[in-house]
C-alpha positions as CSV (number, residue, x, y, z in Angstrom):
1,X,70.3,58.8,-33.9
2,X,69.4,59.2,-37.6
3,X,69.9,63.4,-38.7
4,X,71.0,64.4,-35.5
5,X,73.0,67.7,-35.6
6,X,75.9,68.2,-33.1
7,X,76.1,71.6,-32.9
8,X,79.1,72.9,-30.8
9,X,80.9,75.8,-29.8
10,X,83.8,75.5,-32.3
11,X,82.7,77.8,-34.3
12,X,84.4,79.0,-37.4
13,X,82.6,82.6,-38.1
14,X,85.1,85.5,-37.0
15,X,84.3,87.2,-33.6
16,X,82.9,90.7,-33.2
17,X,85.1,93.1,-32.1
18,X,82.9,93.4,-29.2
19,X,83.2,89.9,-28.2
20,X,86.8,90.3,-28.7
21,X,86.9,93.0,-26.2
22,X,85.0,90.9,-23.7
23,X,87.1,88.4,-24.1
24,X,90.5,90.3,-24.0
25,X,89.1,92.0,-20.9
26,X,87.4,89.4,-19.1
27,X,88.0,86.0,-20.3
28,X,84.5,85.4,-21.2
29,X,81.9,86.5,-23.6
30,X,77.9,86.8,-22.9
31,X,77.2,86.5,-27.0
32,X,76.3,83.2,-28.4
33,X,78.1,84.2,-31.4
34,X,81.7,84.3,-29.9
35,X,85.1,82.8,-31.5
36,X,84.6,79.8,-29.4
37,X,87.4,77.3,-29.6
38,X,88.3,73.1,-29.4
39,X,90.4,74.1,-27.1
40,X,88.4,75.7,-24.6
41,X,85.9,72.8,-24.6
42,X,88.3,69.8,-24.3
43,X,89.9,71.8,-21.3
44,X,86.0,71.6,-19.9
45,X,85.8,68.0,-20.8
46,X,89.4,67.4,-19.3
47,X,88.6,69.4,-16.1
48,X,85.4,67.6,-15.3
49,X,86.7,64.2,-15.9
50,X,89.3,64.9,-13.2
51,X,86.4,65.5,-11.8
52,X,83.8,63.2,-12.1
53,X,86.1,60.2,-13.2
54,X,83.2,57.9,-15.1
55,X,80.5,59.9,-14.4
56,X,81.7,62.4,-17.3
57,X,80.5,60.8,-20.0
58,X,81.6,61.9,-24.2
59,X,80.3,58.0,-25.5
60,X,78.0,58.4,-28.5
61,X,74.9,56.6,-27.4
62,X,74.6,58.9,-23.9
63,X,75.1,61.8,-25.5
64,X,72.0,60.8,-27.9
65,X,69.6,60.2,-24.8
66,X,70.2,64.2,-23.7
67,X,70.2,65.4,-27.1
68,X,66.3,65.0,-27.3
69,X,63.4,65.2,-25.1
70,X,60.3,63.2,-25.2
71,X,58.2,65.3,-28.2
72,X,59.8,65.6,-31.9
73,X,62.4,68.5,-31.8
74,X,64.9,69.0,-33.8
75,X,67.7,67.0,-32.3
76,X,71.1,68.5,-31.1
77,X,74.3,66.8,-29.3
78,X,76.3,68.0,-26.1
79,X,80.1,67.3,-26.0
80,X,79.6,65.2,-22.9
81,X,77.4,64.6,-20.1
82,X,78.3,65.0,-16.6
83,X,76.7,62.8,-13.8
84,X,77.0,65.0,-10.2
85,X,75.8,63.6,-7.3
86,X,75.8,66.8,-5.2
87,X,75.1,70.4,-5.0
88,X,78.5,70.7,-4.3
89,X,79.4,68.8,-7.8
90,X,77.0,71.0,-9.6
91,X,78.3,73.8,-8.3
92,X,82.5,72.9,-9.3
93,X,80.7,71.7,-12.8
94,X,79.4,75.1,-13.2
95,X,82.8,76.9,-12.8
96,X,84.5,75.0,-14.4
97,X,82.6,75.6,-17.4
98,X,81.4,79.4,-16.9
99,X,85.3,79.8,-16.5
100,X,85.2,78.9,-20.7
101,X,81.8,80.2,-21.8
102,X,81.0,76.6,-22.5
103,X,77.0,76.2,-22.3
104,X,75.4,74.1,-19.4
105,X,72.1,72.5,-20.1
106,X,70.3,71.4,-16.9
107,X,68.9,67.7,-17.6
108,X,66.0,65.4,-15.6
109,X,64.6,62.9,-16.9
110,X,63.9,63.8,-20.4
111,X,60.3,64.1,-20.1
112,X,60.0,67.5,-21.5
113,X,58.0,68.3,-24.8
114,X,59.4,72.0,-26.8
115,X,63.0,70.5,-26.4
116,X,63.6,72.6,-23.4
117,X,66.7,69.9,-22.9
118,X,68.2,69.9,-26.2
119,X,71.8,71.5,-26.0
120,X,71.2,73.6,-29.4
121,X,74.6,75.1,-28.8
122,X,76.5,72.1,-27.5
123,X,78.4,72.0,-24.0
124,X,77.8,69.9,-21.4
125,X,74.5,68.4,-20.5
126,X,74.2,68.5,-16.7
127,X,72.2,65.2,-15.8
128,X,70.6,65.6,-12.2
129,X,68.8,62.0,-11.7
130,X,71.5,60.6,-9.3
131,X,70.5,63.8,-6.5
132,X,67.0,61.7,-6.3
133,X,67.2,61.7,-2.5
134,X,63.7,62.6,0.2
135,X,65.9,64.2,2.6
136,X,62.7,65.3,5.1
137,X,59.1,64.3,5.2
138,X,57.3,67.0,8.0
139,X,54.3,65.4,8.4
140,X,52.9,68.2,11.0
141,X,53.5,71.3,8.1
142,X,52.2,69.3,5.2
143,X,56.0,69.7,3.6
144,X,58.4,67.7,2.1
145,X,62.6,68.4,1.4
146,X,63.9,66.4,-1.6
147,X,66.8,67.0,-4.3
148,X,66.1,67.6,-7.8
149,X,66.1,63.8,-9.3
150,X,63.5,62.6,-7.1
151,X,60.6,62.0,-9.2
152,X,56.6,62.6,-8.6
153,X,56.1,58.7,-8.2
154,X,59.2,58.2,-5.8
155,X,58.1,60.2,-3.1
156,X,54.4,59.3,-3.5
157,X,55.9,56.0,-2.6
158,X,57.6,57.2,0.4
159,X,54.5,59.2,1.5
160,X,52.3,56.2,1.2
161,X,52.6,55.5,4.8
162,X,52.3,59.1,6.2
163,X,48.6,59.6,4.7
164,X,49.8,62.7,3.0
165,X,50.3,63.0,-1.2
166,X,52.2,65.2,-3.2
167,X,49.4,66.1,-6.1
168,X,51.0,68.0,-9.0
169,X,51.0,65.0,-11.8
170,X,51.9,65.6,-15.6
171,X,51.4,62.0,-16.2
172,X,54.9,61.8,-17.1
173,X,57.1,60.4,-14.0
174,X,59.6,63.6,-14.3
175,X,61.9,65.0,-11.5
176,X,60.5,67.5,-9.3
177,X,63.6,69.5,-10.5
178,X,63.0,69.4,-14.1
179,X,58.9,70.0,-12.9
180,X,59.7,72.8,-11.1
181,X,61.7,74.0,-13.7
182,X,59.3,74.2,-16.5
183,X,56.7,74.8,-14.0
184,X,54.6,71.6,-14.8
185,X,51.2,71.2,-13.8
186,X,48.9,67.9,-14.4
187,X,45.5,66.4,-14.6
188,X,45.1,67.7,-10.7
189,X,45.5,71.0,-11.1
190,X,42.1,72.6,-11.2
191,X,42.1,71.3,-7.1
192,X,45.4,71.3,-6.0
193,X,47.3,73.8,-8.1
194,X,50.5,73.7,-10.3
195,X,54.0,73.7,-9.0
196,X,54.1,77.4,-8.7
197,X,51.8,77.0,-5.8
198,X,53.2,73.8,-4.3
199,X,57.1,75.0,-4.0
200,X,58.0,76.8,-1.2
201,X,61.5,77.2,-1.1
202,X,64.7,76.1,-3.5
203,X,68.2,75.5,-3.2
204,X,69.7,76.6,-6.6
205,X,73.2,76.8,-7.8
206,X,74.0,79.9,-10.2
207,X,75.7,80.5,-13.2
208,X,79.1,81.6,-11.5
209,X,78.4,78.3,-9.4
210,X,77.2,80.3,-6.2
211,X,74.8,78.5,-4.2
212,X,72.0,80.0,-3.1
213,X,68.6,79.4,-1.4
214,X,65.3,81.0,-2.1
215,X,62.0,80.9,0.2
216,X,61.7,78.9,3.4
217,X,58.8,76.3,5.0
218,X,56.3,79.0,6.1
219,X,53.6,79.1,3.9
220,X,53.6,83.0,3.6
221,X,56.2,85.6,3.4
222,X,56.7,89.2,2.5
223,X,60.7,89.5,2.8
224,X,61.7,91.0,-0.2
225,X,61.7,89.9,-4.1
226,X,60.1,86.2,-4.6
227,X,63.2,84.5,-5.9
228,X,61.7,81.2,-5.3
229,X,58.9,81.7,-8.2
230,X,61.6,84.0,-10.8
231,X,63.4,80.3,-10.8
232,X,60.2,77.9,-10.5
233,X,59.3,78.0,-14.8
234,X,63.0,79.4,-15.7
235,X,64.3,76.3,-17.4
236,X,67.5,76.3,-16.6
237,X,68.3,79.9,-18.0
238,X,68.9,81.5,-14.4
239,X,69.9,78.7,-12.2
240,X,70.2,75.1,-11.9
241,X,67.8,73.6,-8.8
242,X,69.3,71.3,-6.2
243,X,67.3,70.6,-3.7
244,X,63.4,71.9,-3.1
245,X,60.4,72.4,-0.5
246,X,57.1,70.7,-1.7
247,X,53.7,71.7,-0.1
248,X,51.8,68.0,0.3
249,X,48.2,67.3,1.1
250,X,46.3,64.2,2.9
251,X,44.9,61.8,0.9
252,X,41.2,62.3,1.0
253,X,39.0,60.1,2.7
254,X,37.2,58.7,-0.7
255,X,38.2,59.1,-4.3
256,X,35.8,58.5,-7.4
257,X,36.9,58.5,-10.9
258,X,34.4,57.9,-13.7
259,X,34.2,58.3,-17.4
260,X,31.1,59.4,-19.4
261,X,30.9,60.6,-22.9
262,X,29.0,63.6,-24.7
263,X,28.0,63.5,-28.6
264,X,30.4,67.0,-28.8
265,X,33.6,68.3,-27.5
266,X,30.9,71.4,-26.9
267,X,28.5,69.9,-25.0
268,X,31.5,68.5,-22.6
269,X,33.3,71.4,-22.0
270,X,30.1,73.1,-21.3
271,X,29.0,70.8,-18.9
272,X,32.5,71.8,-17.0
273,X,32.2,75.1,-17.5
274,X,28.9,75.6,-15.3
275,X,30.8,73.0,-13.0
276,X,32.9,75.4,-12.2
277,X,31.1,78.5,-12.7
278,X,28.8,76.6,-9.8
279,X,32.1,76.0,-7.7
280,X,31.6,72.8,-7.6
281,X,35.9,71.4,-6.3
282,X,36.2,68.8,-8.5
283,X,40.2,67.1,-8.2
284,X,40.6,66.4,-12.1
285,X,38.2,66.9,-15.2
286,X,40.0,65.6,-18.4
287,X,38.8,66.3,-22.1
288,X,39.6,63.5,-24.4
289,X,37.8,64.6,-28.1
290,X,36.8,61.7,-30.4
291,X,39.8,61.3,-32.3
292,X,41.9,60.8,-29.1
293,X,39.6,57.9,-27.6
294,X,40.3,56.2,-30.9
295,X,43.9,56.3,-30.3
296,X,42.8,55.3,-26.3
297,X,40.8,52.1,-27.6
298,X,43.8,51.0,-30.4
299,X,46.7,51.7,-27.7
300,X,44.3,50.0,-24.6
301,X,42.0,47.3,-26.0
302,X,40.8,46.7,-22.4
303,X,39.1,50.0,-22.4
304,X,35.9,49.8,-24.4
305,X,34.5,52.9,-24.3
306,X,32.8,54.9,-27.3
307,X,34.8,56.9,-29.9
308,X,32.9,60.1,-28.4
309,X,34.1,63.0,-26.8
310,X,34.8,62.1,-23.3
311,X,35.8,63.7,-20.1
312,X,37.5,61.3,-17.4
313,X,36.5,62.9,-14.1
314,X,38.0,62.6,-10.2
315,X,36.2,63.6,-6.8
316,X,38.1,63.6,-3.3
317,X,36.8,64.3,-0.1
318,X,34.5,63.0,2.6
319,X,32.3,60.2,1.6
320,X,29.5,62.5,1.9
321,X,30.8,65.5,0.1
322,X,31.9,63.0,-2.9
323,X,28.6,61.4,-3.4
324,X,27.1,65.4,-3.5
325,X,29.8,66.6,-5.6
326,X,28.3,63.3,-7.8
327,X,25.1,63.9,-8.2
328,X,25.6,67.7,-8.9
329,X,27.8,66.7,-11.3
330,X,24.9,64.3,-13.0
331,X,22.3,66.5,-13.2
332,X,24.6,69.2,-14.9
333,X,25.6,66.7,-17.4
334,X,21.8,65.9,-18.8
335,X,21.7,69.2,-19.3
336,X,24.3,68.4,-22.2
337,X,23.9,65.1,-23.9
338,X,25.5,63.3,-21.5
339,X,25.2,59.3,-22.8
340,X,26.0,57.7,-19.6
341,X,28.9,57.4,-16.5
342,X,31.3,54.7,-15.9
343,X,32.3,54.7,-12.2
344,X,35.5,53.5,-10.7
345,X,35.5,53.2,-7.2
346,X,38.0,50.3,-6.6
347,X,41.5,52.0,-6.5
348,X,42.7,49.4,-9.3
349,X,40.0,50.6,-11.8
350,X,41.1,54.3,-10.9
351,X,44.8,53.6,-11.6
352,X,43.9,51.4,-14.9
353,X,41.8,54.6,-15.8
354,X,44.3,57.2,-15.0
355,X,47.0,54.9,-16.6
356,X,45.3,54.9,-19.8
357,X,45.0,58.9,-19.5
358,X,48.6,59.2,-18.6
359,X,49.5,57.2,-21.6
360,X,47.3,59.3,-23.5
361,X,50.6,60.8,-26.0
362,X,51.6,57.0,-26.7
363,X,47.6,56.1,-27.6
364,X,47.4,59.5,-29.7
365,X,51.0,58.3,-32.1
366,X,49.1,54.6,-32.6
367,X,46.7,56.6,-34.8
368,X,49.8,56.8,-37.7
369,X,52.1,54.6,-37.9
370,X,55.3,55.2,-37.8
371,X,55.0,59.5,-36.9
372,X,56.0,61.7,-34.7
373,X,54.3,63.7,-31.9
374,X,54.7,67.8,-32.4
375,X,53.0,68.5,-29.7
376,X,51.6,72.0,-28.7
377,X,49.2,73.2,-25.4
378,X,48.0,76.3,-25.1
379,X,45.6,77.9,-22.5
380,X,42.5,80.6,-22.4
381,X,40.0,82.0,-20.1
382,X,37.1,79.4,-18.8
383,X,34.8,81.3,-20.8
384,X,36.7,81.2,-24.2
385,X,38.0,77.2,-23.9
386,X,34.5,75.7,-26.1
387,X,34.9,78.3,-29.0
388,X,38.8,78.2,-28.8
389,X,38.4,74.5,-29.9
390,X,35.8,74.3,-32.1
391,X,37.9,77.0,-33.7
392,X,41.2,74.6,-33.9
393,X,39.2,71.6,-34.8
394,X,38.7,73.7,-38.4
395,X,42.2,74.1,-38.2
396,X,42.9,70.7,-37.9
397,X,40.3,69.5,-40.3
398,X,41.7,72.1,-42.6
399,X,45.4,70.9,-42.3
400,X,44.7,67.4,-43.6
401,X,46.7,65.7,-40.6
402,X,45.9,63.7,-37.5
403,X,45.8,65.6,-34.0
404,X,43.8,64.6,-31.2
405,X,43.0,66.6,-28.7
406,X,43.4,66.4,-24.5
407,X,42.4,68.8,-22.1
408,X,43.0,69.8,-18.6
409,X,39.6,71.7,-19.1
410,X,38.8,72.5,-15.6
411,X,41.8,75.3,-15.9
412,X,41.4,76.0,-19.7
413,X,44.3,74.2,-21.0
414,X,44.3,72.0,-23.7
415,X,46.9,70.0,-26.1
416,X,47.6,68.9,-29.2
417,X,49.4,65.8,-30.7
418,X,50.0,66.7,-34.0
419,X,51.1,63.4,-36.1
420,X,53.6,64.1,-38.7
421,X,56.3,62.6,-40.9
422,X,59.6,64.5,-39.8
423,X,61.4,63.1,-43.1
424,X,58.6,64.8,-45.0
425,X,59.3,68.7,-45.2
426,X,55.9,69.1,-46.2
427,X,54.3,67.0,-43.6
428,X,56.7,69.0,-41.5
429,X,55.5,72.6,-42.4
430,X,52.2,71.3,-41.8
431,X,52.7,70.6,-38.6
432,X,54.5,74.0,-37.6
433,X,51.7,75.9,-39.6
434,X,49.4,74.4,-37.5
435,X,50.8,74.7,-34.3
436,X,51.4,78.5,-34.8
437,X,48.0,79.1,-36.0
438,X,46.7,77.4,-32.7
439,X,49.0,79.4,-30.5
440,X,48.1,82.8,-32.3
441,X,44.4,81.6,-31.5
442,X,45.1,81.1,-28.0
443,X,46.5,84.9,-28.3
444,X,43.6,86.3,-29.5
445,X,41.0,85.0,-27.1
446,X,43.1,86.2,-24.3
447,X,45.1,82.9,-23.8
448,X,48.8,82.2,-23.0
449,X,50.6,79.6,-25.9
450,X,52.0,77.4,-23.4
451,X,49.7,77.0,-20.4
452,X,51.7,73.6,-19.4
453,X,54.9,72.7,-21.5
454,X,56.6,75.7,-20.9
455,X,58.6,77.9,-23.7
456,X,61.8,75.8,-24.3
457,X,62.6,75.6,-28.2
458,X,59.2,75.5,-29.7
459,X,57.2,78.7,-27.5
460,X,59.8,81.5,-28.0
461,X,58.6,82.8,-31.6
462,X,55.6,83.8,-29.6
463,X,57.1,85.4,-26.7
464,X,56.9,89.0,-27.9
465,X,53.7,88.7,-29.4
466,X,52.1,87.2,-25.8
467,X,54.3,89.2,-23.3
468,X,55.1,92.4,-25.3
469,X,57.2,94.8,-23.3
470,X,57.6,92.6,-20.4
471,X,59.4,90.4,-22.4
472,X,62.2,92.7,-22.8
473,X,62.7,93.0,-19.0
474,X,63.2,88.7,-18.9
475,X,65.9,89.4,-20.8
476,X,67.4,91.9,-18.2
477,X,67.2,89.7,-15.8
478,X,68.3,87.0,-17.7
479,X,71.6,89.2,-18.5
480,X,72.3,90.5,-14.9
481,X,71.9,86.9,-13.4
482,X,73.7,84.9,-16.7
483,X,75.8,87.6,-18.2
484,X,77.9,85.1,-20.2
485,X,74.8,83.2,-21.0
486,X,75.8,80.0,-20.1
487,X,72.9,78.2,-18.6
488,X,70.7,76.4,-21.4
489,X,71.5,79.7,-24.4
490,X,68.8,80.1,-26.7
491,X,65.7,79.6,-24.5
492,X,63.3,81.5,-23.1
493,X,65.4,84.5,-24.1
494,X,67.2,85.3,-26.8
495,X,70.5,87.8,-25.6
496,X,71.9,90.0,-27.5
């Protein structure tokens, strides 16, 4: 991979005397900064091979694949990459190299976008996609058991049968580890919730390689501290997740999808605004802004539809309640410019539909050939979302560079793709100038700067600013579960 960096622990700066103390005393030290040597991580490397056998992997073109995620981040390298295939694995991995103060980074799929996955300060990248097992399917409590590598499509598959879904949906087919992790959400969201509300319970393996397990299959508890949700959104900082409880639903009795298309990205998020404000349960209300259905028509030349703003739009329920939800949904949309609906009531037009949407990154980089996505979401109040973007589309506009725009409106979030030239340091600073201006909007209407993505490399510059105080008290926590600071260093927290 072309200007990769492979940025290890043998570092070459002299220790301070307080990580020398640390070390002296306890073998280990919870500072990034310590006298780290070779030796230490080729006796990791040795260790887990003994271990692992072939599943331990140090070969150039694997070590590549985890030193990336899916967005443009600045790449980084691990030592090796270790393959478990058990809690119990996970668990040996992590003593073996908490013993050392050699980093772990927790790895899914790769389908993360701030780099959450990127092993800035080498180590070993853990990947969990051979624990993809359903272990249970309890069709009477709505619930499902599964390990971490199971991914969103896998057990829809399984649940096909049962009549029951599970509903959270990034368009991305990640792990419901790595999900859970970063505590994704999706385009169903704004009906079904996020994965903070649709995990229950988690098996998770600590940073001393404890194994531990949070939560349980009731729906409601009030036994002490909620672990479960301290790990659900940690990225890998606290814990690494093994096995989890998902909350399903029953597929609805009718689904309609349509299209339709509005002469401004006002006039469409308006339109959902009094949707909501009206309570009308609508399963998925997309934004696509005008610059993004170019991409959508060059990237899908089936599709057809109008280089407008657009929202792409999902009912479920009775057949009944859909067609009310419907025609509600019509006559609040003359109210805005509304220039006409495309219905999809066959379930191939609603997958082709939602395919296109879920493909919607891919269809935004066609727009500049040969760039990267830096890509940024943030989230604000209902009431802020119209003038929040009309405000970013100046910024944009004012940049000089591509980004088109998608929302999950119905909840306030929205997304940029920003195109840029990585080779090109001014293309580059752009790019970062333009995200941070967007997130410090976010900030000032009320907003959080990562409603969906999660903090990983890209969020943290912002976390004081958003969280103030009670960002300080993350990184207690983060210190009295991870005092050596091995699971994924330099995210979410910075420990000092």
């Amino acid at each position: 991979m072309a200007g990769t960096k492979h940025l290890n622990l043998n570092w070459t700066k002299k220790p301070s005397q307080a990580c020398r103390s640390s070390v002296e005393a306890t073998g280990r030290c919870y500072k990034m900064d310590i006298y780290m040597t070779r030796e230490a991580t080729a006796a990791a490397i040795s260790e887990l091979t003994e271990l692992l056998g072939e599943r331990l992997s140090t070969g150039s073109s694997i070590r590549e694949m985890h030193g990336r995620d899916e967005a443009y981040s600045d790449p980084a390298l691990p030592d090796a990459v270790a393959f478990p295939t058990s809690t119990e694995e996970v668990s040996k991995i992590v003593k073996i190299c908490a013993g050392r103060a050699v980093p772990i980074v927790p790895f899914g799929i790769g389908t993360s976008l701030e780099g959450h996955v990127i092993p800035i300060h080498g180590g070993i990248s853990v990947d969990m996609s051979r624990i993809n097992k359903v272990l249970e399917i309890n069709d009477s409590d709505l619930d499902a058991v599964v390990q971490p590598g199971v991914t969103r499509t896998q057990l829809n598959e399984e649940l096909r049968a049962t009549g029951l879904m599970f509903t959270v949906d990034p368009g991305a087919d990640a792990t419901l580890g790595g999900m859970a992790a970063t505590r994704a959400s999706g385009t169903n969201t704004v009906r079904y919730g996020t994965m903070r509300e649709n995990v229950l319970a988690l098996e998770v393996v600590l940073p001393d390689g404890t194994i531990i397990e949070t939560g349980s299959r009731a729906r409601k508890s009030s036994a002490g501290y909620d672990l479960t949700h301290l790990f659900v959104g940690s990225e890998g900082t606290l814990g690494i997740i093994t096995k989890l409880t998902v909350r399903l639903f029953g597929q609805p009795e009718s689904i309609l999808s349509a299209t339709c298309a509005f002469e401004t990205v006002d006039d469409a998020v308006n339109s959902v605004i009094m949707a909501i404000q009206i309570g009308l349960p609508m399963a998925r209300i997309e934004l696509l802004d005008e610059v993004q259905m170019k991409g959508m028509n060059k990237f899908n030349p089936d599709l057809g539809l109008p280089e407008k703003p657009h929202l792409f739009l999902e009912f479920h329920g009775s057949e009944t309640g859909v067609k009310e939800q419907v025609e509600l949904f019509e006559g609040i949309c003359e109210e805005f410019s509304v220039s006409g609906f495309q219905w999809a009531t066959k379930a191939e037009d609603r997958n082709r539909l939602w395919t296109a949407r879920h493909n919607a990154y891919y269809a935004g980089k066609s727009l500049r050939s040969g760039a990267e996505g830096l890509v940024t979401d943030c989230c604000v109040p209902i009431s802020a979302l119209s003038e929040c973007i009309a405000r970013t589309k100046e910024l944009i506009a004012a940049s000089g560079l591509i980004a088109p725009i998608v929302g999950h409106v119905g909840d306030g979030n929205f997304h940029l793709l920003i195109l840029i030239d990585p080779k090109n340091p001014v293309d580059l600073k752009a790019g970062k100038d333009l995200a941070s201006k967007i997130n410090k909007l976010a900030l000032s209407f009320g907003g959080t700067v990562t409603g969906e993505h999660g903090v990983g490399i890209g969020k943290k510059q912002y976390m004081l600013e958003e969280h103030g105080a009670a960002y300080a008290l993350m990184g207690v926590i983060k210190r009295a579960i991870d005092p050596t600071n091995t699971l994924n260093p330099g995210k979410i927290v910075e420990v000092n």
